[in-house]
C-alpha positions as CSV (number, residue, x, y, z in Angstrom):
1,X,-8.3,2.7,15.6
2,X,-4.8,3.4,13.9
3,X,-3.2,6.5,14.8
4,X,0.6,7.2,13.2
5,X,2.2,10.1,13.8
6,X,5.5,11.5,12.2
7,X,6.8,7.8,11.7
8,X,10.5,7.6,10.3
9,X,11.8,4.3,8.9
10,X,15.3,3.1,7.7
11,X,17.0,0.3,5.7
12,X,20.5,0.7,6.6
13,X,21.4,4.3,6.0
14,X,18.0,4.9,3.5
15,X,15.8,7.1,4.9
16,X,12.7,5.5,3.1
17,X,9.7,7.1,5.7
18,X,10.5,10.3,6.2
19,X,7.5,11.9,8.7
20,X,4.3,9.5,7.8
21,X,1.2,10.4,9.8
22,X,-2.1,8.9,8.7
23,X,-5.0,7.3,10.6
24,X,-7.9,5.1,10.1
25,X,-11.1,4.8,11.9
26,X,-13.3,2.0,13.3
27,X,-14.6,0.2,9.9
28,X,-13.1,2.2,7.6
29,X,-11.5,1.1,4.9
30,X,-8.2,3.4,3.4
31,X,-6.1,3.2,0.7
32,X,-3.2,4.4,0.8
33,X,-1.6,5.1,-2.9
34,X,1.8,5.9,-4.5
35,X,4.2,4.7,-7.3
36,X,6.2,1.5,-6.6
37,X,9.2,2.2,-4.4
38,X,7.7,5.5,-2.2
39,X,7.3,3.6,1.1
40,X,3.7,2.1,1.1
41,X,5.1,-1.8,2.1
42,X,7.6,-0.1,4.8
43,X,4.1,2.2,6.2
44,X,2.7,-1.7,6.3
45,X,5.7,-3.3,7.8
46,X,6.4,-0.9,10.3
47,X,3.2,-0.3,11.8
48,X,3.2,-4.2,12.0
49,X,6.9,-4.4,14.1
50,X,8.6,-5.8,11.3
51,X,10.6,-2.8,10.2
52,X,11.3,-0.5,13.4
53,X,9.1,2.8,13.3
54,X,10.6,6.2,14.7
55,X,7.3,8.3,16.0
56,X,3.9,7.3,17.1
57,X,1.9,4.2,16.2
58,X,-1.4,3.7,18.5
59,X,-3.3,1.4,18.1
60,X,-6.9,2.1,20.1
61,X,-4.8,4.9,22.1
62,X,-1.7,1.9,23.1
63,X,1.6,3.2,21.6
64,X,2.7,-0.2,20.0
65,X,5.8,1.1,18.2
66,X,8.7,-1.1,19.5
67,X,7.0,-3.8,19.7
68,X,7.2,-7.2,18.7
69,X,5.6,-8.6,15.6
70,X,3.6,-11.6,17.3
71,X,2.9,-9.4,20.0
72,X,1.2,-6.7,17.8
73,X,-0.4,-9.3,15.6
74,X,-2.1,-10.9,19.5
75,X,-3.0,-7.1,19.8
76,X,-5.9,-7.5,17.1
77,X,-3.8,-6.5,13.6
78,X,-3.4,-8.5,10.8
79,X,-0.8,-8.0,7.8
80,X,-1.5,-9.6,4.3
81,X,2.1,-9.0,3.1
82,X,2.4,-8.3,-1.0
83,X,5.1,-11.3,-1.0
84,X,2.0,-13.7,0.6
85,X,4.3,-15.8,2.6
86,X,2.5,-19.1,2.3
87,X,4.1,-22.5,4.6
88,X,4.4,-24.4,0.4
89,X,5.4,-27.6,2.8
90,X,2.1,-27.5,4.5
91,X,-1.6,-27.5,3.1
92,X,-4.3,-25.3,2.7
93,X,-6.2,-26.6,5.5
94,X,-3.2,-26.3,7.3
95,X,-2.1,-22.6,6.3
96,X,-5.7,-21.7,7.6
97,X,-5.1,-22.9,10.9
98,X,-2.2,-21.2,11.6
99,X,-4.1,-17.8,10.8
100,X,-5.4,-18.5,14.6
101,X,-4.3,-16.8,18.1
102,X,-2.9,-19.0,20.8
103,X,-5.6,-20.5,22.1
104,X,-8.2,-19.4,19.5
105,X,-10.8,-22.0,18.5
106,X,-12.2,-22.2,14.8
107,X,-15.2,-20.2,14.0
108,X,-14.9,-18.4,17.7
109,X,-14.5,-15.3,16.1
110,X,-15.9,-13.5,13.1
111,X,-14.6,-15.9,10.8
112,X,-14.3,-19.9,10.0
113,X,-12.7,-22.3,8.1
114,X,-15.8,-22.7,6.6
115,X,-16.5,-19.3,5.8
116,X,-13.0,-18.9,4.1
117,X,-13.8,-22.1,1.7
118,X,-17.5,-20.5,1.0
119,X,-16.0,-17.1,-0.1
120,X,-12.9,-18.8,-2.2
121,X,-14.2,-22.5,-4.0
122,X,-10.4,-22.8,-5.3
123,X,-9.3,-22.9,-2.0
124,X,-12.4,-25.4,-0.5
125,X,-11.3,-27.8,-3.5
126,X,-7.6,-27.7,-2.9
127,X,-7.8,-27.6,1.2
128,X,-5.8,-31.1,1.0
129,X,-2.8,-30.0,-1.3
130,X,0.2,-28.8,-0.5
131,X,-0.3,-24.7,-0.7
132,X,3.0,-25.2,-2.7
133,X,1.1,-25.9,-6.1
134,X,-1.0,-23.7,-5.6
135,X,-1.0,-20.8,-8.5
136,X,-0.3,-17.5,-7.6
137,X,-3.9,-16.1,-6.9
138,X,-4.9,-18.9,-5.2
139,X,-1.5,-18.7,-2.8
140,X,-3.1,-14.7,-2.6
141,X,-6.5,-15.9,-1.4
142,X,-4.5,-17.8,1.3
143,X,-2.5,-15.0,2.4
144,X,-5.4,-13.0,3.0
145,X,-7.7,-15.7,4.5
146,X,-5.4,-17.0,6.7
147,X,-4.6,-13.6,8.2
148,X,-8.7,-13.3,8.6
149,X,-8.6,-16.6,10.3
150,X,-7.1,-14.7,13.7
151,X,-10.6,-12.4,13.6
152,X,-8.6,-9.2,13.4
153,X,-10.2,-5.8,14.2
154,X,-7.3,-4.0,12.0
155,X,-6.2,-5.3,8.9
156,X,-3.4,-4.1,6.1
157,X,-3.5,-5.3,3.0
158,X,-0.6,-5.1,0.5
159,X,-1.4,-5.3,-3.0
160,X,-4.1,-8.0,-3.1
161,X,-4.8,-7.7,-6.9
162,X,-1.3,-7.8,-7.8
163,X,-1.6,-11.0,-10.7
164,X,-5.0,-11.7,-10.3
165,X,-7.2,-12.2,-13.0
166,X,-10.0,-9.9,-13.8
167,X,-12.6,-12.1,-12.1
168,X,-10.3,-13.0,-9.5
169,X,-9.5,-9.1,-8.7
170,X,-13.4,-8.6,-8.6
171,X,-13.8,-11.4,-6.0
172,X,-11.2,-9.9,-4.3
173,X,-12.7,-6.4,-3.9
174,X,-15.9,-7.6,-2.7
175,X,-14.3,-9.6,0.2
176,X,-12.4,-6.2,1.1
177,X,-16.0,-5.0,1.1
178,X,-17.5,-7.5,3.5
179,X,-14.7,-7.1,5.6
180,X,-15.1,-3.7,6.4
181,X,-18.9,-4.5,6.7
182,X,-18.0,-7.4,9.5
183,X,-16.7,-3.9,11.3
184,X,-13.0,-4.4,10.0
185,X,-11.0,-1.6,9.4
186,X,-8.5,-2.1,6.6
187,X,-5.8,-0.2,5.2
188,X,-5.1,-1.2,1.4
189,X,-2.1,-0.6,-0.4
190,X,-3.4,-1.1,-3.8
191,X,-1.7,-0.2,-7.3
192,X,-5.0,-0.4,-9.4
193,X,-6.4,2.9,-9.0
194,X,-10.0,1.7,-10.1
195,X,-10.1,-0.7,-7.0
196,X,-8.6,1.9,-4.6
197,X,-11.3,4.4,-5.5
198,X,-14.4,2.2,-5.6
199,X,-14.2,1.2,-2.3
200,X,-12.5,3.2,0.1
201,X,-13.7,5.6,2.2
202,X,-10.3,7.9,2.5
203,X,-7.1,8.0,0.5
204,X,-4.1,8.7,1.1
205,X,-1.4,9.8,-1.5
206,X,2.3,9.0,-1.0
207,X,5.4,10.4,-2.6
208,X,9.3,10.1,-1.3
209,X,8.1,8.6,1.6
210,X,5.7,11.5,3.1
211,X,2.3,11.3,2.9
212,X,1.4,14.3,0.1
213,X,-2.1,14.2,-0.3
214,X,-4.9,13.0,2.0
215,X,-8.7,13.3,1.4
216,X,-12.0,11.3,-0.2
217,X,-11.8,9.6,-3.5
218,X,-14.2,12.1,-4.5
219,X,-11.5,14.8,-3.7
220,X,-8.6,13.1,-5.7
221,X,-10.5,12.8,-8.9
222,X,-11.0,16.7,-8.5
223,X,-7.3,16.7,-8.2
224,X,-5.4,16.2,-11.6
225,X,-2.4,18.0,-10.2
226,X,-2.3,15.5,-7.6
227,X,-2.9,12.2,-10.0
228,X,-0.5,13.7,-12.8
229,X,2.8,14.1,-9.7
230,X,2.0,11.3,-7.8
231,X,-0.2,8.4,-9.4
232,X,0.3,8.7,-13.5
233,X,2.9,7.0,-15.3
């Protein structure tokens, strides 16, 4: 599905991906892990077109590195960026709808309007308001829907727990569970280890922007060495 291989990224003069190369396969759902500030969000961003990639980045065997955002996004990916990036002027309704291609009809693809408001009541109940007073989890749930809205087949996910309340963070893991049974694969960056390792099939580990561990959540509880460098505070 998502193939990168030896990916560089900059800001300026920082070197901040320094040889990433990690995959993830049809319905599979990956998570890739690392203290704050190691290059998880720029992995996201530049596979996405929004931060320029050096290297590889196939998507279904098309190199797509260099590409525009819009025209990656039309490809079949979807980014749920940590910030959310929510249109606060417009409403919830509104957000939804423009989660959808050019062109693309509500409830055409593997997901609805309808669907969205079933999975998150908050959101069915506020669908007239302004997403601006919305709180923060339910401006999350928006972020994420909305991206669903366009039916990916490859999803990133940055940080959906990040503020969430306990329930909340529990509705949020089972979505990430039916969307990788709808056939979605997803990459999650996710700093709640518990979440990470419930429910993804792989994991990667990252560390000054290189991609130091890879294997089965299974694996990395084995690896304490691994957890104690990488992960623990």
């Amino acid at each position: 599905m998502i193939e990168v291989t030896d990916m560089h990224a900059y800001y300026g003069k920082s070197h901040i991906l320094q040889g990433v190369t990690l995959n993830v396969q049809e319905g599979e759902i990956v998570a890739l892990l690392g203290r704050n500030g190691v290059g998880r969000s720029t992995t996201c961003k530049a596979i996405m077109g929004e931060v320029e990639p050096k290297g590889s980045v196939k998507f279904r065997g098309t190199e797509i590195a260099g590409r525009k955002a819009y025209e990656i996004a039309n490809m079949g990916i979807g980014y749920v960026p940590e910030n959310r990036d929510i249109f606060p002027g417009l409403t919830t309704r509104q957000n939804l709808n423009l989660g959808l291609k050019p062109g693309q009809k509500d409830g055409a693809g593997r997901w609805s309007m309808q669907m969205m408001f079933d999975m998150f009541e908050n959101l069915d109940r506020r669908a007239d308001v302004e997403a601006s007073v919305l709180s923060g989890g339910e401006q999350q749930m928006l972020t994420m829907c909305r991206t669903l809205m366009g039916d990916p087949d490859f999803v990133m996910i940055d940080e959906p727990t990040e503020g969430l309340s306990p329930q909340m963070v529990q509705k949020v893991a089972e979505v990430l569970k039916e969307i990788a049974a709808r056939g979605i694969s997803t990459l999650l960056v996710e700093q709640k280890l518990s979440i990470a390792m419930d429910i993804a099939h792989r994991v990667y580990v990252m560390g000054h922007g290189q991609v130091v561990f890879e294997g089965t959540p299974a694996e990395l509880k084995e690896r304490e060495d691994v957890r104690k460098e990488w992960l623990e505070v």
